[in-house]
PAPAZA-560967 format. One record per residue (C-alpha): residue number from 1; residue in three letters; x, y, z. Coordinates in steps of 0.1 Angstrom, whole numbers. Example, Ala and Ser with C-alpha at 12.3 -4.5 7.8 and 13.67 -1.06 7.14 Angstrom:
k,r,px,py,pz
1,ALA,123,-45,78
2,SER,137,-11,71
END
This chain:
k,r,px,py,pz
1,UNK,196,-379,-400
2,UNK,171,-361,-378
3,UNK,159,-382,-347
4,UNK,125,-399,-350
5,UNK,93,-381,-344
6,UNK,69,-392,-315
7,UNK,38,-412,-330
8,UNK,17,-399,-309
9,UNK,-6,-371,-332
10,UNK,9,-382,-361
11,UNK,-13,-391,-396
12,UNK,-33,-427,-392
13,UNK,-24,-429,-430
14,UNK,11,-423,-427
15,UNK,11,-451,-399
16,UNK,-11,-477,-418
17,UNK,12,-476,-445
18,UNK,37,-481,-427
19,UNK,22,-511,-407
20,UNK,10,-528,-442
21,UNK,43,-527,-447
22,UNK,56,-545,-418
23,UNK,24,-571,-424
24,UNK,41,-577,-453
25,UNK,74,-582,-439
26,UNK,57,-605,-405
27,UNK,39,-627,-433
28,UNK,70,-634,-453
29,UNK,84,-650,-419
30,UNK,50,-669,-409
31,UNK,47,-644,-382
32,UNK,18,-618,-393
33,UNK,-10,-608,-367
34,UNK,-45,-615,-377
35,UNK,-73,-596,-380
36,UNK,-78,-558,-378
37,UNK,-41,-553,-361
38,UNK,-34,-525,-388
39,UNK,-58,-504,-379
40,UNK,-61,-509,-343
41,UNK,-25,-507,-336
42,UNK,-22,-472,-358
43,UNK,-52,-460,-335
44,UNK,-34,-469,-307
45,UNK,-3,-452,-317
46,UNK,-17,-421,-326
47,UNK,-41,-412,-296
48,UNK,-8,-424,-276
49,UNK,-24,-454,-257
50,UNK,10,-472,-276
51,UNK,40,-454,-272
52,UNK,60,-458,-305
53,UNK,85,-432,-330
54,UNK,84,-430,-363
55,UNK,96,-412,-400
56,UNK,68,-407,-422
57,UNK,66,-421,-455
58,UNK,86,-395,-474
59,UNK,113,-400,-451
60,UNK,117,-438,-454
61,UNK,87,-450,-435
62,UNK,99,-463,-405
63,UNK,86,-472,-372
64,UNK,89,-484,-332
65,UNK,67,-490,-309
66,UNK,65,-512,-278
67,UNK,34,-532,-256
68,UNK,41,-538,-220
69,UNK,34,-568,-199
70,UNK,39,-562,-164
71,UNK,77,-554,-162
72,UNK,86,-567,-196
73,UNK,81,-547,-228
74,UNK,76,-559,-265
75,UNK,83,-539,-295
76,UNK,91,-542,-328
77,UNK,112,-520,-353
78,UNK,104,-514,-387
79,UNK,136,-499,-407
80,UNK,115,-485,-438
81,UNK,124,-489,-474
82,UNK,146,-466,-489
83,UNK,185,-455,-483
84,UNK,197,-451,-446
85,UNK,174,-481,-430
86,UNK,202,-495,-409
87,UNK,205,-460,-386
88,UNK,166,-451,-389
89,UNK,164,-485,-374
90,UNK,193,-478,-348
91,UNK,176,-444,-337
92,UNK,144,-454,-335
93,UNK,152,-489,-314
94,UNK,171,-463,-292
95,UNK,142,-442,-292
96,UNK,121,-473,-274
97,UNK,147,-483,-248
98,UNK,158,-449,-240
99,UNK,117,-443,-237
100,UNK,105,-473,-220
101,UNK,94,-461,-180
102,UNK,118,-467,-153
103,UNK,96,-499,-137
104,UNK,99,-517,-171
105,UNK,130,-545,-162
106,UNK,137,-553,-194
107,UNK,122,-548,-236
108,UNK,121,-579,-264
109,UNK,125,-562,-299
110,UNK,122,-577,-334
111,UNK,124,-561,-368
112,UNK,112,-556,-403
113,UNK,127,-540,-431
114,UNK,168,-553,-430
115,UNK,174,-584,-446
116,UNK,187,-609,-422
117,UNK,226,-599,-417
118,UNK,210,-562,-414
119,UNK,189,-576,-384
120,UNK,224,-595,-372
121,UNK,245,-563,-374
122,UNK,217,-538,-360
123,UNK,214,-563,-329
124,UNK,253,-569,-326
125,UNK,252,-524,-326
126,UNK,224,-522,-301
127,UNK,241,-546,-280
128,UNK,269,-519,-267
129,UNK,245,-514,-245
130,UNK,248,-531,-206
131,UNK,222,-561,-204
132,UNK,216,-569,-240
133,UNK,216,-604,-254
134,UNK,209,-607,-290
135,UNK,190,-638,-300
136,UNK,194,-656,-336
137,UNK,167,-678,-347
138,UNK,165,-696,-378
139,UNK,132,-704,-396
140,UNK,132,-741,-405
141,UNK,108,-759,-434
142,UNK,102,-799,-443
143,UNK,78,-811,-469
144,UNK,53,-834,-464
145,UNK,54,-869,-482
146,UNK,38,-904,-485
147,UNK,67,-919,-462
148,UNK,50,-896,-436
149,UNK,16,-910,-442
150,UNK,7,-946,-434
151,UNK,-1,-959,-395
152,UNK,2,-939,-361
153,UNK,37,-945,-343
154,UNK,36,-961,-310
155,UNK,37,-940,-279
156,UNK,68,-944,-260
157,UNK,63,-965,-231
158,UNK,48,-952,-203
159,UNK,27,-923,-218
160,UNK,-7,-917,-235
161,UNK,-20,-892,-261
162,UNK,-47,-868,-258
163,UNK,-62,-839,-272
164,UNK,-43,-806,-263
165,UNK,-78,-793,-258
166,UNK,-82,-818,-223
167,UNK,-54,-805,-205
168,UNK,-54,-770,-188
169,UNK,-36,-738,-201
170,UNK,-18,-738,-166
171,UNK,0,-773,-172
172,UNK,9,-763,-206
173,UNK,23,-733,-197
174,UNK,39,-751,-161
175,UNK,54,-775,-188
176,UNK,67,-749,-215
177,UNK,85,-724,-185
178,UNK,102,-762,-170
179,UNK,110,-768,-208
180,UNK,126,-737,-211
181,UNK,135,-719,-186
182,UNK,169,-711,-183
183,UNK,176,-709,-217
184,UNK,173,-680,-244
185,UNK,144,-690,-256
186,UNK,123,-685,-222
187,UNK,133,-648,-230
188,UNK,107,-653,-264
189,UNK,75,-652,-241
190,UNK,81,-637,-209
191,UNK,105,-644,-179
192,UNK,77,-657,-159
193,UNK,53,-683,-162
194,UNK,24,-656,-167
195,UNK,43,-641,-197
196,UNK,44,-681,-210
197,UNK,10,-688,-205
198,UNK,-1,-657,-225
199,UNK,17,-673,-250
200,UNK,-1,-704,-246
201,UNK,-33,-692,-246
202,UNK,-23,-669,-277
203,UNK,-16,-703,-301
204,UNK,-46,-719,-286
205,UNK,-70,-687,-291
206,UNK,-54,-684,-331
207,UNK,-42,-651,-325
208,UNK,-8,-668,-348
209,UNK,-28,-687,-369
210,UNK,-63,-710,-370
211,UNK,-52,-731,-341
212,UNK,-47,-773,-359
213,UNK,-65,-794,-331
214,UNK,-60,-824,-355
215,UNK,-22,-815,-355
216,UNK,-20,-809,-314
217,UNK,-9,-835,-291
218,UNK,-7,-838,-257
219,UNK,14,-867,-236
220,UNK,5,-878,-204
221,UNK,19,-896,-179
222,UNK,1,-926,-168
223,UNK,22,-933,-135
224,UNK,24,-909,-115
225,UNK,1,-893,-141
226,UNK,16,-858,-154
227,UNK,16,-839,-188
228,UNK,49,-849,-198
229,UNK,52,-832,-237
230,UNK,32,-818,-259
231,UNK,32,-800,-299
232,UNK,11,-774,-306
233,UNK,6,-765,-344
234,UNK,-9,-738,-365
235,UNK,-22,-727,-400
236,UNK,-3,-705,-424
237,UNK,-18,-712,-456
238,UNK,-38,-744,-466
239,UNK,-8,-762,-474
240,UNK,12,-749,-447
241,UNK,15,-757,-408
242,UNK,34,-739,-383
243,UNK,45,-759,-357
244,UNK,45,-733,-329
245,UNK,57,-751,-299
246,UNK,75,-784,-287
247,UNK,75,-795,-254
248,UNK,95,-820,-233
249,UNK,96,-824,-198
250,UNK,136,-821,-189
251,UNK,132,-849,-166
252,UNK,117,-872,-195
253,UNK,143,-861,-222
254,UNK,160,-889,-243
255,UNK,136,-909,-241
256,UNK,123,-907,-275
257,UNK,93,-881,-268
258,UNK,101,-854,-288
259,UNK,108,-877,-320
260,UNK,75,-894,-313
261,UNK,58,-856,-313
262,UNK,72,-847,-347
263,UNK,69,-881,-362
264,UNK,24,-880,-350
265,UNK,24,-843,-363
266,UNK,38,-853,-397
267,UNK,13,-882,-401
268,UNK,-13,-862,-386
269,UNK,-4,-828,-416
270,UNK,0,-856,-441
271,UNK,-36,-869,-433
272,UNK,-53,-833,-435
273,UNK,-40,-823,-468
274,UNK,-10,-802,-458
275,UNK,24,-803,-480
276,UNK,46,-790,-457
277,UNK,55,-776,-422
278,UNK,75,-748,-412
279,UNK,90,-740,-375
280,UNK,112,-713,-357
281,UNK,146,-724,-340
282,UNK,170,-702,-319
283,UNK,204,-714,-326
284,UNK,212,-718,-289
285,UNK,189,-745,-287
286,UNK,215,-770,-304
287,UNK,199,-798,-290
288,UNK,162,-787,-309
289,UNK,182,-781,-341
290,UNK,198,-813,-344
291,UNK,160,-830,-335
292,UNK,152,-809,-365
293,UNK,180,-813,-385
294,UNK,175,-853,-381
295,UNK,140,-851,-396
296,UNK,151,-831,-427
297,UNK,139,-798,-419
298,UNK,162,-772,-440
299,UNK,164,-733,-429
300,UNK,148,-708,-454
301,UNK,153,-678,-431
302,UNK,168,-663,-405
303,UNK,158,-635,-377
304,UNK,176,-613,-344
305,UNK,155,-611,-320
306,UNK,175,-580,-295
307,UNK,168,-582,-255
308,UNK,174,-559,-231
309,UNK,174,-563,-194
310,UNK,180,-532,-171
311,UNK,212,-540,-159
312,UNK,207,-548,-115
313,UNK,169,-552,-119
314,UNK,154,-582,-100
315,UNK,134,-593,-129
316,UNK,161,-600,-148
317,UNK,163,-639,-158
318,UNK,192,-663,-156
319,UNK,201,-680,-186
320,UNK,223,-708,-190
321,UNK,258,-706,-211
END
């Protein structure tokens, strides 16, 4: 197989279709960007302002490329359709790390166009590689019934509701790097809180979805007062929510917050018409999936996320066994 040809030059056709192709792929999973991204992201490839590879369409249709944020890069790899999509994705996701700049500490890549073993295997093969961690998530979905309708739960003791909307970005993001950090999923936005609160202000601004104010919560504190948890939700369809992020702080865990989050955002889905709600889990997080678990939510996909980190750089962030 020949290696993958720079994008950079190459036919905005040959790279649209391709990226409608990964849309396609991205909306399956609840995870498709919004508005023009096709046709920006194929300008940006081809005037070379996104460095990415690529085999045009009569030669399976496959693609790479990466963003970078600070020291930390984010692609994605698109395998293509047709016979051979397991090694066009191999050399192309080799393409990206062997091509990413020497300051760049470490590279976050998912895929599109392997079915979810495919993904498994492809990461487990790029993982020969010094500093990888491959990351397994598992897309989760709950319907929506009258047992979640009726009154508003009681907050647990000690803590208050308000709109997401009334706290700052910085505390949300403060809250979601404590909540995480140290685990795989802080790798998912960013080993520093900057990289978190882009992520923050990317669910809030809709960029993965109309952003569900009626479906947000935020918990406070009331003594001393601090945001102490929070859900964030989105739209996918009419009848489908994403619930984007849960928040707990560590030092207010097991004490019914995160139950009380889920249980509001139910009622509050219920209430605007929705029929059910999806959400994204790693499996590390065994404590998040048996939350989920408990409130019936059942896995209807599954996803490798592969990370990289250049083996000895500074950046590189500790995660837990």
């Amino acid at each position: 197989m020949d290696a993958p040809r720079a994008a950079r030059g190459a036919p905005r056709t040959d790279l649209e279709e391709i990226l409608q192709g990964i849309r396609r792929e991205l909306q399956r999973r609840d995870d498709a960007p919004t508005g023009g991204w096709i046709e920006a992201t194929a300008r940006e490839l081809t005037t070379g302002a996104r460095p990415g590879w690529y085999y045009p369409p009569s030669a399976g249709g496959a693609l790479a490329f990466y963003a970078r944020r600070g020291a930390e890069a984010y692609g994605h790899v698109h395998a293509g359709e047709s016979d051979g999509g397991s090694d066009r994705a191999f050399r192309l996701a080799t393409a990206v790390l062997d091509g990413v700049p020497a300051d760049v500490a470490s590279a976050n890549l998912g895929f599109t166009g392997l079915d979810s073993a495919g993904e498994r295997a492809l990461a487990r093969r790029l993982a020969e590689r010094p500093g990888s961690t491959v990351i397994e998530r598992s897309l989760m979905e709950r319907m929506l019934g009258p047992a979640d309708g009726g009154p508003a739960p009681d907050a647990p003791p000690g803590v208050r509701g308000l709109p997401v909307r009334e706290v700052t970005v910085d505390s949300l993001a403060d809250l979601d790097h404590r909540a995480f950090g140290g685990t795989v999923d802080a790798y998912l936005v960013g080993a520093g809180l900057e990289g978190t609160r882009i992520a923050i202000e990317s669910m809030l601004d809709g960029r993965l979805g109309r952003f569900v104010d009626e479906a947000s919560l935020a918990l406070i504190e009331t003594d001393p007062v601090r945001l102490v948890g929070a859900v964030l939700t989105t739209e996918q369809t009419i009848r489908r929510a994403i619930l984007v992020d849960l928040m707990v702080d560590p030092d207010r865990r097991r004490h019914g917050l995160g139950r009380y989050l889920v249980t509001w955002t139910f009622r509050a889905l219920r209430a605007l018409g929705y029929e059910s709600v999806r959400l994204w889990v790693t499996e590390a997080n065994a404590p998040a999936r048996a939350l989920y678990d408990g409130f019936g939510f059942r896995a209807v996909d599954a996803a490798a996320i592969y990370r990289w980190d250049r083996p000895g750089s500074s950046a590189q962030p500790h995660v837990a066994p």
